[in-house]
C-alpha positions in Angstrom: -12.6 -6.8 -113.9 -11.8 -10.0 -114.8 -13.4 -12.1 -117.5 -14.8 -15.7 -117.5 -12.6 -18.3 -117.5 -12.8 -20.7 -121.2 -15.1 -24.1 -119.4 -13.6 -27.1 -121.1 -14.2 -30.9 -121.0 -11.8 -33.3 -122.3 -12.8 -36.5 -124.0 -10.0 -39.1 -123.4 -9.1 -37.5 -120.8 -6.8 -40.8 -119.5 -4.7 -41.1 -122.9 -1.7 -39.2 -123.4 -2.9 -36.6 -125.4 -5.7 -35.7 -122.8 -3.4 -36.3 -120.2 -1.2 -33.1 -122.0 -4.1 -31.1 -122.0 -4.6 -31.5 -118.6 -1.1 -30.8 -117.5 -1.1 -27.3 -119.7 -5.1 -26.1 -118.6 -4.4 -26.5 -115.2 -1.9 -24.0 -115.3 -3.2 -21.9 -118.2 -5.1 -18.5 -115.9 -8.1 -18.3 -118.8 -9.2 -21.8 -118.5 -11.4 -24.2 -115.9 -11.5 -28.2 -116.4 -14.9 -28.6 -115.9 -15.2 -32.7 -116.9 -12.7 -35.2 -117.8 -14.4 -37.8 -119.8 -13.1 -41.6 -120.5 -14.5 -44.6 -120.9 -12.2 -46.3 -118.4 -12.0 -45.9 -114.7 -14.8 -43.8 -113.9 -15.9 -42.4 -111.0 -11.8 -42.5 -110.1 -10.0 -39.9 -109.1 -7.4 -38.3 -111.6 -4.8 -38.1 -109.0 -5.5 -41.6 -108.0 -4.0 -42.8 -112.0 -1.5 -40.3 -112.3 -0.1 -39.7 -108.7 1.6 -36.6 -110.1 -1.4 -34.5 -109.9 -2.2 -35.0 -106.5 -3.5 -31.2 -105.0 -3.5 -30.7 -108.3 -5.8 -32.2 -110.3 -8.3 -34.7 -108.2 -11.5 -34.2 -110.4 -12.9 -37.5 -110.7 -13.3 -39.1 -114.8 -17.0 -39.6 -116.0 -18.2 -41.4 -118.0 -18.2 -40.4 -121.7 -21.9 -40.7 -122.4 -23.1 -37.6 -124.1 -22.7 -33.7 -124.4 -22.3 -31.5 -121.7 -24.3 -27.8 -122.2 -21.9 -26.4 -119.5 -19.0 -26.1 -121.3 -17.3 -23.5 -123.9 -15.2 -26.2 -125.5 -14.4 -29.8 -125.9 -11.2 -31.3 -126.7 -11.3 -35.0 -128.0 -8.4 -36.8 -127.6 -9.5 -40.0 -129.0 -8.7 -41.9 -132.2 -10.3 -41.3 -135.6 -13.6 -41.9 -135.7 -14.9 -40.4 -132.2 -14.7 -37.0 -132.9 -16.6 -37.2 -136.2 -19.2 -39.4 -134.3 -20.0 -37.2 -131.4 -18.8 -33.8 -132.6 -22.3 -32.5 -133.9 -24.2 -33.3 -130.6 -21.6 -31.0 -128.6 -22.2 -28.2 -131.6 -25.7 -28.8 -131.1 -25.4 -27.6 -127.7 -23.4 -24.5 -128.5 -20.0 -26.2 -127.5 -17.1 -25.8 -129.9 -15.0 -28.4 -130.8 -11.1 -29.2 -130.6 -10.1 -32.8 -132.1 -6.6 -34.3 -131.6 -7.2 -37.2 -134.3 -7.6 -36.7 -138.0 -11.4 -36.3 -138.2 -11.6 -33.1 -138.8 -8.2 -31.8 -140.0 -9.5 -31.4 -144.0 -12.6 -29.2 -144.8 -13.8 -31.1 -147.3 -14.8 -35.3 -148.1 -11.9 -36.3 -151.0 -9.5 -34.9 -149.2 -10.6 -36.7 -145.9 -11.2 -40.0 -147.4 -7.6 -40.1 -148.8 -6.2 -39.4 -145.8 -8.3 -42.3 -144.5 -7.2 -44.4 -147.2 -4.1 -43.7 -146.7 -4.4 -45.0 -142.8 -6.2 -48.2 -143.8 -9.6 -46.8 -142.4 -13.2 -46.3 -143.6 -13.3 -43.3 -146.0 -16.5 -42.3 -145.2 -17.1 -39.9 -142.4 -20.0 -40.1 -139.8 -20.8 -36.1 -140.1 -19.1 -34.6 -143.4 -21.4 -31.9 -143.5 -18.7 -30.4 -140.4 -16.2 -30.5 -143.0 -16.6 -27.6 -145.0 -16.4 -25.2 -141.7 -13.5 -27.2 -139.9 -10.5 -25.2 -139.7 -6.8 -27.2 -139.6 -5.4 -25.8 -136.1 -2.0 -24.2 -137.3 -1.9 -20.9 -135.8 0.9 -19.7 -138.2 -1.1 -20.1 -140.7 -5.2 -20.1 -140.1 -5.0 -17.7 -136.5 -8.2 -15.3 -137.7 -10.1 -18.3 -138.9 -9.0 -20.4 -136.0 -10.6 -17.8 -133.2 -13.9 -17.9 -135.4 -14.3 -22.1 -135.6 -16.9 -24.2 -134.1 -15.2 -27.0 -135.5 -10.6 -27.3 -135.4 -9.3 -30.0 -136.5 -5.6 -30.2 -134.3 -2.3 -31.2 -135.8 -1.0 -34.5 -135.3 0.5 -36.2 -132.3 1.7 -34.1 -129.1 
């Protein structure tokens, strides 16, 4: 008996990291793309802006305008400031939530806003009550708490 495949939706889909994520869930036997979300070139095929995934990958991008309920996860690849924006309305809806950028990669506000002083951004957060459950997506060194999270916060660049 097989079990149900992990539904995910990628927000930024079109950038490189989503593009990465694509490239590895399309091959990876436990997961379905079920939306790729951008806001550029919706309504396009994938396979139409990278010719590569032709017969592979032809799903066309929506438009990143709210949560989906029919996912497991999300993964935003976005730049600061998206995840933390939009993050509680996927929870809301029971999704959990993978973020490329440094939103949610400290689990607690001081920490956070030097990191974002650090960057030359805002040092306020748009959700920081997420902080305290976000886990820093190192396997090596947070696996148990990882497989528990609603909320990771991914390492760096791909």
């Amino acid at each position: 008996m097989s079990e149900r495949k992990v539904r995910v939706a990628i927000v930024g889909a079109l950038g490189y990291g989503g593009i990465g994520a694509t490239e590895i869930l399309l091959r990876h036997p436990q997961a379905e793309l079920v939306h790729l979300l951008d806001v550029t070139d919706i309504g396009k095929s994938l396979s139409s802006i990278y010719p590569h995934l032709a017969g592979h990958c032809d799903m066309l991008i929506e438009a990143s305008d709210g949560a989906k309920d029919d996912v497991d996860v999300v993964l935003f690849s976005t730049p600061d400031g998206v995840g933390q924006k939009f993050a509680k309305e996927w929870l809301d809806k029971g999704v959990r939530v993978i973020d490329y950028s440094g939103d949610f990669r400290f689990n607690d506000i001081e920490s956070y806003s030097g990191y974002a002083k650090r960057i030359g951004r805002t040092t306020s957060h748009e959700n920081p009550s997420l902080l305290p459950e976000s886990v820093y997506g190192v396997p090596e060194l947070h696996r148990q708490e990882i497989k528990k999270a609603r909320v990771v916060g991914n390492p760096g660049c791909l």
